[in-house]
DSSP file (Angstrom, degrees, kcal/mol; ACC not computed):
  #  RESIDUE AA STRUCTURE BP1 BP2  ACC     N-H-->O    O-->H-N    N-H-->O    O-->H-N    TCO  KAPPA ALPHA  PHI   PSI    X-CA   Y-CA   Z-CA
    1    1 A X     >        0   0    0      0, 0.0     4,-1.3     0, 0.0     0, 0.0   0.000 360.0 360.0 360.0 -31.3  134.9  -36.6   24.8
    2    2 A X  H  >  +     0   0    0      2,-0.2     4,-0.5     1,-0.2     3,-0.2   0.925 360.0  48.1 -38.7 -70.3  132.7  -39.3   26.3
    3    3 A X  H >> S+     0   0    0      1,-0.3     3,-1.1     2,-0.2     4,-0.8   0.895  99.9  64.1 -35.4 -66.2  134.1  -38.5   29.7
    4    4 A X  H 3> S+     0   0    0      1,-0.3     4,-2.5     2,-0.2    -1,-0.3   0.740  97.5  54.1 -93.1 -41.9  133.8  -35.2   29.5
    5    5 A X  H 3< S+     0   0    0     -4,-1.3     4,-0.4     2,-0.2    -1,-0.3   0.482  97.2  57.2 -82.4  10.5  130.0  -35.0   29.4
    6    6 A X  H <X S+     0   0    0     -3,-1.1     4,-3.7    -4,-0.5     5,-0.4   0.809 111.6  55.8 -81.5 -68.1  128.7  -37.0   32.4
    7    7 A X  H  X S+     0   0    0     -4,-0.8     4,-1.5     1,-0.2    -2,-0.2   0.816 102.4  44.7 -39.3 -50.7  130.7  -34.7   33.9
    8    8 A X  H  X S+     0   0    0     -4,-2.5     4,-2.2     1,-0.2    -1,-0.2   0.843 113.7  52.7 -75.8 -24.2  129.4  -31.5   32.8
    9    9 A X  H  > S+     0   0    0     -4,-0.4     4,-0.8     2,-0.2    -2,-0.2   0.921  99.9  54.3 -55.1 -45.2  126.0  -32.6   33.4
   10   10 A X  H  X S+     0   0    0     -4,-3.7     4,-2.0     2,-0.2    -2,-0.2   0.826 114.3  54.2 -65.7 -29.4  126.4  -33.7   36.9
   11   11 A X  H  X S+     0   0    0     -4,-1.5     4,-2.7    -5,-0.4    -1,-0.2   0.899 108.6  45.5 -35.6 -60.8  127.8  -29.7   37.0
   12   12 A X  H  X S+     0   0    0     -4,-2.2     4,-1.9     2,-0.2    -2,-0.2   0.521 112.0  47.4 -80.2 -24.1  125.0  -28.6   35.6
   13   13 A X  H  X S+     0   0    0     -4,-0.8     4,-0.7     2,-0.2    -2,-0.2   0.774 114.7  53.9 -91.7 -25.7  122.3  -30.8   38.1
   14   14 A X  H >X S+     0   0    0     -4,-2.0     3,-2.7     2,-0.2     4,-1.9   0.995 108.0  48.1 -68.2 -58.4  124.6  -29.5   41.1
   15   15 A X  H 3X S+     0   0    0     -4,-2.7     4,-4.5     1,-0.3     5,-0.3   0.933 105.9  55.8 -39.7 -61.5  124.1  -26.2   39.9
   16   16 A X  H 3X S+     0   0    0     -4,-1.9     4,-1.6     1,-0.2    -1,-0.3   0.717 111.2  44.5 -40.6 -23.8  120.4  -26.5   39.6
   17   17 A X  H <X S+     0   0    0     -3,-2.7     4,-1.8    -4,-0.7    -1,-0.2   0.744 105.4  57.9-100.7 -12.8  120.0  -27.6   43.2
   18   18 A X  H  X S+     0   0    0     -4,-1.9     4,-2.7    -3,-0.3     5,-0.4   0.804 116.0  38.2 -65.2 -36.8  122.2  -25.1   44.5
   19   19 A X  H  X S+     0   0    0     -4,-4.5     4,-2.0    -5,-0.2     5,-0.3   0.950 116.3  49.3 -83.9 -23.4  119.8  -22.5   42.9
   20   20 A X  H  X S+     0   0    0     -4,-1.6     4,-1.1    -5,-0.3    -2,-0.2   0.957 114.1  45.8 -47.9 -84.9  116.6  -24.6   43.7
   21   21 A X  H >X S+     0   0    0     -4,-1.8     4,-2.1     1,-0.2     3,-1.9   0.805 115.5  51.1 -41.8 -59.4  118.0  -24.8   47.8
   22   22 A X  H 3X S+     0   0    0     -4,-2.7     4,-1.2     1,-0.2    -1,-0.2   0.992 107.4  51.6 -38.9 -63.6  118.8  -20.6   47.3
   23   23 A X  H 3X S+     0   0    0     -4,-2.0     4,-0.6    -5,-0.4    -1,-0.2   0.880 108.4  58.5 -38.8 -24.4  114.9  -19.9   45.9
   24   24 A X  H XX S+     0   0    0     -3,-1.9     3,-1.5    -4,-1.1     4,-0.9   0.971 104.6  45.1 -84.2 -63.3  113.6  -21.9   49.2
   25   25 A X  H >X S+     0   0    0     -4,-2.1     3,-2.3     1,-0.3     4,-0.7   0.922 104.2  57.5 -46.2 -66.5  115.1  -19.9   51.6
   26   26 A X  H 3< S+     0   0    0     -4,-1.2     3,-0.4     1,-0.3    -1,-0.3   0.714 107.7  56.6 -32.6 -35.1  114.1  -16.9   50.2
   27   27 A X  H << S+     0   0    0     -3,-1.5    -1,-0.3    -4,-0.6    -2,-0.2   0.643  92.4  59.7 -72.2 -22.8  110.6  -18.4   50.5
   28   28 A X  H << S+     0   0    0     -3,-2.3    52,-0.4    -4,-0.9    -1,-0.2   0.621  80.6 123.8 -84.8 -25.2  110.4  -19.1   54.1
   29   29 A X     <  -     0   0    0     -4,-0.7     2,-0.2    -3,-0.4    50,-0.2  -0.054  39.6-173.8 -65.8 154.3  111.0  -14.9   54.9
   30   30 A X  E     -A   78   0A   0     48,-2.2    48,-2.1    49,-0.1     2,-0.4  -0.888  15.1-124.4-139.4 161.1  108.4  -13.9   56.7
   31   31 A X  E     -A   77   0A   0     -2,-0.2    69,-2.6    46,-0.2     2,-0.8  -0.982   1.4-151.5-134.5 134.1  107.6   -9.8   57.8
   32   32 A X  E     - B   0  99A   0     44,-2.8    43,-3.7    -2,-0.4     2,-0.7  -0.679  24.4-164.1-110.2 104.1  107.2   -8.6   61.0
   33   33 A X  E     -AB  74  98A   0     65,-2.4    65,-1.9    -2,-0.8    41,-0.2  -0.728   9.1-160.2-100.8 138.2  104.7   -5.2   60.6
   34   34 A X  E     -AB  73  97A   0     39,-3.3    39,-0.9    -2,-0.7     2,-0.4  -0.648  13.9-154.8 -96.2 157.8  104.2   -2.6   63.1
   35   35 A X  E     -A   72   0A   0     61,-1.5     2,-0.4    -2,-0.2    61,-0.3  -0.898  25.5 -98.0-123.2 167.0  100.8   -0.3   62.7
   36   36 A X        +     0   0    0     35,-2.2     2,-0.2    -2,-0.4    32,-0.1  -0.569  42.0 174.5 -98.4 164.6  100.4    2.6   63.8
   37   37 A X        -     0   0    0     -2,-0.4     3,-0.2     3,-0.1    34,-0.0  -0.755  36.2-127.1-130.3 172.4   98.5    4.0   67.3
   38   38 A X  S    S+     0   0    0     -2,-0.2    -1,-0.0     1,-0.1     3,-0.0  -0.170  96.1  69.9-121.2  63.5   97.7    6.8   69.5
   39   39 A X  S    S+     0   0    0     55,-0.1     2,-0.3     2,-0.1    -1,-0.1   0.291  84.7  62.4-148.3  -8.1   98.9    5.4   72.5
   40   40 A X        -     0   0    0     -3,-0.2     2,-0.1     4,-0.0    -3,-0.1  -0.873  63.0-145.1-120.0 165.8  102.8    5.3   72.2
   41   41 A X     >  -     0   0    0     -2,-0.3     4,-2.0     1,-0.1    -2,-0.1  -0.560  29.4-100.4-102.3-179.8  105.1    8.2   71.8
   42   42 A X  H  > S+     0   0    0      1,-0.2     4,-1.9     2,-0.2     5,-0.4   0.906 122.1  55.1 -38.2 -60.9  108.5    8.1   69.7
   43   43 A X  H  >>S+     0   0    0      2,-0.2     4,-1.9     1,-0.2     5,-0.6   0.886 110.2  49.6 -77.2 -27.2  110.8    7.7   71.9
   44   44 A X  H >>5S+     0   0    0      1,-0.3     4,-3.6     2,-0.2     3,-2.9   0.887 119.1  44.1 -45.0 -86.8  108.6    4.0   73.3
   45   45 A X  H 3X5S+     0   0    0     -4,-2.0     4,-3.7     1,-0.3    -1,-0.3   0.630 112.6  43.6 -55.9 -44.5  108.5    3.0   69.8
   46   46 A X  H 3X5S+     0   0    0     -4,-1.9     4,-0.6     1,-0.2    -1,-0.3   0.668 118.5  47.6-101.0 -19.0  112.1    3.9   68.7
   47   47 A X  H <X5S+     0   0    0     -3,-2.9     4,-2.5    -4,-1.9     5,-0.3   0.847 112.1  56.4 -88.5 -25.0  113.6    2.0   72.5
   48   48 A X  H  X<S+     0   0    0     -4,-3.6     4,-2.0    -5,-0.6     5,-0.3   0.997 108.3  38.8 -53.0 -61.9  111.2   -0.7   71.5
   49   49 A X  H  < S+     0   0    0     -4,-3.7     6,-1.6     1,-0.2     4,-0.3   0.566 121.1  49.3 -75.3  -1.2  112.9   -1.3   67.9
   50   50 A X  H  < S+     0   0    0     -4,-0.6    -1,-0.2     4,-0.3    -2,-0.2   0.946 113.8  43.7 -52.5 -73.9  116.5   -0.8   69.6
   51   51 A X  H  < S+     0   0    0     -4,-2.5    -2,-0.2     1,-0.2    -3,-0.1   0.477 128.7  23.2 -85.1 -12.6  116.0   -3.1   72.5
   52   52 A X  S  < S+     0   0    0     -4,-2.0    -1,-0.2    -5,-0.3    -3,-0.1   0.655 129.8  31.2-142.2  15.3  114.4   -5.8   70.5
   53   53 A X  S    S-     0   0    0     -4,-0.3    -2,-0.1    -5,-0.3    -3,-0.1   0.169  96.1-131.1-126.2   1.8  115.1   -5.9   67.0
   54   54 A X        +     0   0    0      1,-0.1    -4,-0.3     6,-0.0     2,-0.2   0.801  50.0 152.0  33.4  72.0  118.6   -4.4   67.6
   55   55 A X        -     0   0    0     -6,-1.6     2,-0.4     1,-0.1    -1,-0.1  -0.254  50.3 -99.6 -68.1 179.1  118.5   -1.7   65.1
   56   56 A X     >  -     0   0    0     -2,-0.2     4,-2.4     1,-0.1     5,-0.4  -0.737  35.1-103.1-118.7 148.0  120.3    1.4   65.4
   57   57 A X  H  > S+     0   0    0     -2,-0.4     4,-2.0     2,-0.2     5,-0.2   0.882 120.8  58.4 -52.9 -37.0  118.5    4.7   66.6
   58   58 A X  H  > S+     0   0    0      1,-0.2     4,-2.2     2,-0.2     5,-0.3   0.987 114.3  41.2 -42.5 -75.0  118.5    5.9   62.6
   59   59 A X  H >> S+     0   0    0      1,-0.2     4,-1.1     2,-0.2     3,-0.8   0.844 110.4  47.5 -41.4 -50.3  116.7    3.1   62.0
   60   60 A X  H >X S+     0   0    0     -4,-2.4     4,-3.1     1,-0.3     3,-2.2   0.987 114.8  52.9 -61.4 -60.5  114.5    2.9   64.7
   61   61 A X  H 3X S+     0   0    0     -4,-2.0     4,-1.3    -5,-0.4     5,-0.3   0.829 110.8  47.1 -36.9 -34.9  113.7    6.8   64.0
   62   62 A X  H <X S+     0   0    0     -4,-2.2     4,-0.7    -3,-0.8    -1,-0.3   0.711 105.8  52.8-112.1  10.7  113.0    6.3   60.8
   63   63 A X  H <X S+     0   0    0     -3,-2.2     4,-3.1    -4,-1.1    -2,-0.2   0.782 105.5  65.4 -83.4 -48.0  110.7    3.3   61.1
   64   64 A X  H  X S+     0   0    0     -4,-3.1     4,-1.7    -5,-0.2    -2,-0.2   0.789 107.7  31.0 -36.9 -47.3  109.0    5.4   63.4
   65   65 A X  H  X>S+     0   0    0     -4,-1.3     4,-1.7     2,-0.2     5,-1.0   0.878 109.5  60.8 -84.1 -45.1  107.8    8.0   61.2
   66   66 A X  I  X>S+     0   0    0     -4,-0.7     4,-2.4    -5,-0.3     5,-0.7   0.976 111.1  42.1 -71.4 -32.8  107.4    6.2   58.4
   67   67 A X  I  <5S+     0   0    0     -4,-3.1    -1,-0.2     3,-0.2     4,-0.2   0.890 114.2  57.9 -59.7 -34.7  104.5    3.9   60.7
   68   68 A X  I  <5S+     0   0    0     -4,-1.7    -2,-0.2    -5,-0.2    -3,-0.1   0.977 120.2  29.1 -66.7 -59.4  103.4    7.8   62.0
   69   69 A X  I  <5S+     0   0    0     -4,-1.7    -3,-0.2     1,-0.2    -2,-0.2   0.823 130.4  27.9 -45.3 -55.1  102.8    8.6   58.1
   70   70 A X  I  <<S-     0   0    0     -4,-2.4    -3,-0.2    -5,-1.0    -1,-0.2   0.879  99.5-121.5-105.8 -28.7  101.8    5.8   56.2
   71   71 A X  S   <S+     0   0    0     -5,-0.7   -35,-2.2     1,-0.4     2,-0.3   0.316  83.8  30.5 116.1   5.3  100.2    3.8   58.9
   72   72 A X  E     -A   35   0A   0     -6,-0.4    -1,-0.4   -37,-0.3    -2,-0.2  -0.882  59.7-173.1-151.8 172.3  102.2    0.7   58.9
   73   73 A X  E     -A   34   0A   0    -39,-0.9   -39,-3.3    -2,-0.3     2,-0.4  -0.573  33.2-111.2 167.8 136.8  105.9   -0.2   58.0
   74   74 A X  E     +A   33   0A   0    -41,-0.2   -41,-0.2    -2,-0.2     3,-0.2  -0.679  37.3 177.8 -61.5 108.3  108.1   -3.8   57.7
   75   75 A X  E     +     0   0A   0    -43,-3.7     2,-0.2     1,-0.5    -1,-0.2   0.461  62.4  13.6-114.3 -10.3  110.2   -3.3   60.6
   76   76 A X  E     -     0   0A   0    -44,-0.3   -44,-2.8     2,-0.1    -1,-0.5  -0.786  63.1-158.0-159.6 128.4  112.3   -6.9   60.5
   77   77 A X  E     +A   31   0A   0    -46,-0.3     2,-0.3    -2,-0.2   -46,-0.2  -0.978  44.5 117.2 -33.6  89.7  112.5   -9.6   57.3
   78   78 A X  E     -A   30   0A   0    -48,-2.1   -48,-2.2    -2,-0.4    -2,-0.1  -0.979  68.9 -60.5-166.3-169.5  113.4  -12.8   58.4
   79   79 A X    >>  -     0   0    0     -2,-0.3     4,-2.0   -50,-0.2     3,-0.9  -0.261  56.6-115.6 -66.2 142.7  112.4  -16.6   58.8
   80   80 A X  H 3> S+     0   0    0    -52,-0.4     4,-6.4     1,-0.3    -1,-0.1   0.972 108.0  62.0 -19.1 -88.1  109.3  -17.0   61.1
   81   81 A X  H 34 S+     0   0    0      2,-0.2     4,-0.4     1,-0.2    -1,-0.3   0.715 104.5  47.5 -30.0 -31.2  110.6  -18.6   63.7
   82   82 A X  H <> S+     0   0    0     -3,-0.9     4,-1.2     2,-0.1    -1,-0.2   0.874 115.0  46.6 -98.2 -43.0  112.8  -15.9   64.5
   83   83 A X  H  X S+     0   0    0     -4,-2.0     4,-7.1     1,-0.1     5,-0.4   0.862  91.5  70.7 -54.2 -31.8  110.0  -13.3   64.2
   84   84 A X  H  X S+     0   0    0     -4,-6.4     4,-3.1     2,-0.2    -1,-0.1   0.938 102.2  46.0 -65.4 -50.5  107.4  -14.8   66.1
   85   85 A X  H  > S+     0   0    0     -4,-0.4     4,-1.9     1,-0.2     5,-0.3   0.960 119.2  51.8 -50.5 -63.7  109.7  -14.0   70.1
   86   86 A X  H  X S+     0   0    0     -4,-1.2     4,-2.3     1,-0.2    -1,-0.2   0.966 109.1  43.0 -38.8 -55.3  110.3  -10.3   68.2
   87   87 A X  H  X S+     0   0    0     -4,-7.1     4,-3.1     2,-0.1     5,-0.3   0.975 115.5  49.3 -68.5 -19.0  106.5   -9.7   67.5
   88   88 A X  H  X S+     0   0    0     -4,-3.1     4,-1.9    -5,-0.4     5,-0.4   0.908 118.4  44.4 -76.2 -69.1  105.5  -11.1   71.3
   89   89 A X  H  X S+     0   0    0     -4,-1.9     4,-1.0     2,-0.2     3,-0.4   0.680 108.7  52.1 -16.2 -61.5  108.1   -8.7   72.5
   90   90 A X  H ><>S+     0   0    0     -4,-2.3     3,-3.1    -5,-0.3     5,-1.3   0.960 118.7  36.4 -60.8 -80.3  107.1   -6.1   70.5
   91   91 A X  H 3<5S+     0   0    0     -4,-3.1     3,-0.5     1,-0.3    -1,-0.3   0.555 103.8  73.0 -72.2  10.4  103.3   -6.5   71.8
   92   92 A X  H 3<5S+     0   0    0     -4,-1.9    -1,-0.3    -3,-0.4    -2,-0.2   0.862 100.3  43.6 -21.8 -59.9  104.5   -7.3   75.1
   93   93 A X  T <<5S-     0   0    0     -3,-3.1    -2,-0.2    -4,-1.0    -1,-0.2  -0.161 130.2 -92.0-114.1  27.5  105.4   -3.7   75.4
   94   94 A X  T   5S+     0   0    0     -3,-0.5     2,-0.4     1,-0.2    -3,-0.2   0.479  76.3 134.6  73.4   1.0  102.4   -2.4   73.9
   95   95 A X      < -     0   0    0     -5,-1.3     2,-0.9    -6,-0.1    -2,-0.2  -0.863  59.2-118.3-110.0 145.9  102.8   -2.0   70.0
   96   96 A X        +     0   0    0     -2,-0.4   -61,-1.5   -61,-0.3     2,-0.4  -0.421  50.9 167.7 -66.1  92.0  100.5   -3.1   67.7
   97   97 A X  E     -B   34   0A   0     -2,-0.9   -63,-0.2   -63,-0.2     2,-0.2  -0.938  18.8-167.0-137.4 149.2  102.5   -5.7   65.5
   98   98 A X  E     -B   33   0A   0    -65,-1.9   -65,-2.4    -2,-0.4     2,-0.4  -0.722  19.6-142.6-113.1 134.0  101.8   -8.4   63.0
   99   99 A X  E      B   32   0A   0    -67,-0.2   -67,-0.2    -2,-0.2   -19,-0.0  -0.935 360.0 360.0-106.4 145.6  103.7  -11.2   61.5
  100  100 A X              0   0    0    -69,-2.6   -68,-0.1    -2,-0.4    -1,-0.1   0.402 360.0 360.0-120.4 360.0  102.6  -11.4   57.5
């Protein structure tokens, strides 16, 4: 019996850092917002999020409206670093966008 509980502890600390390591990543996400303007059309906006966020034309369409409507919209979730080359594209090409 002796044995057997070293073991299940060392179980039990692995576990804890496996969820501790998950909870950190999840922390680094960072969100790339677009606003909205009155200076690009649809179709701009929807080749934008295509060509540089690789989304799918649904998507892109429906990112679009929902930025014509509510005035903003979270167009990519992901690690900084990976956003920041997406948002300079993104205002590159003329749309207003934000990393938060």
């Amino acid at each position: 019996m002796l044995h057997n509980t070293p073991s299940k502890e060392l179980e039990k600390e692995k576990e804890d850092v496996a969820v501790a390591e998950d909870e950190s990543d999840t922390g680094d996400l960072s969100y790339l917002v677009v606003y909205n303007d009155d200076h690009n059309s649809f179709d701009w906006v929807i080749e934008c999020f295509m060509e540089v966020l690789d989304h799918t034309f649904e998507q892109s369409e429906q990112l679009a409206l929902i930025i014509h409507f509510k005035g903003k919209a979270t167009v990519k979730t992901a690690p900084l670093q990976e956003l920041r080359p997406k948002k300079d594209a993104l205002t590159e090409r003329g749309l207003s966008a934000v990393i938060e």
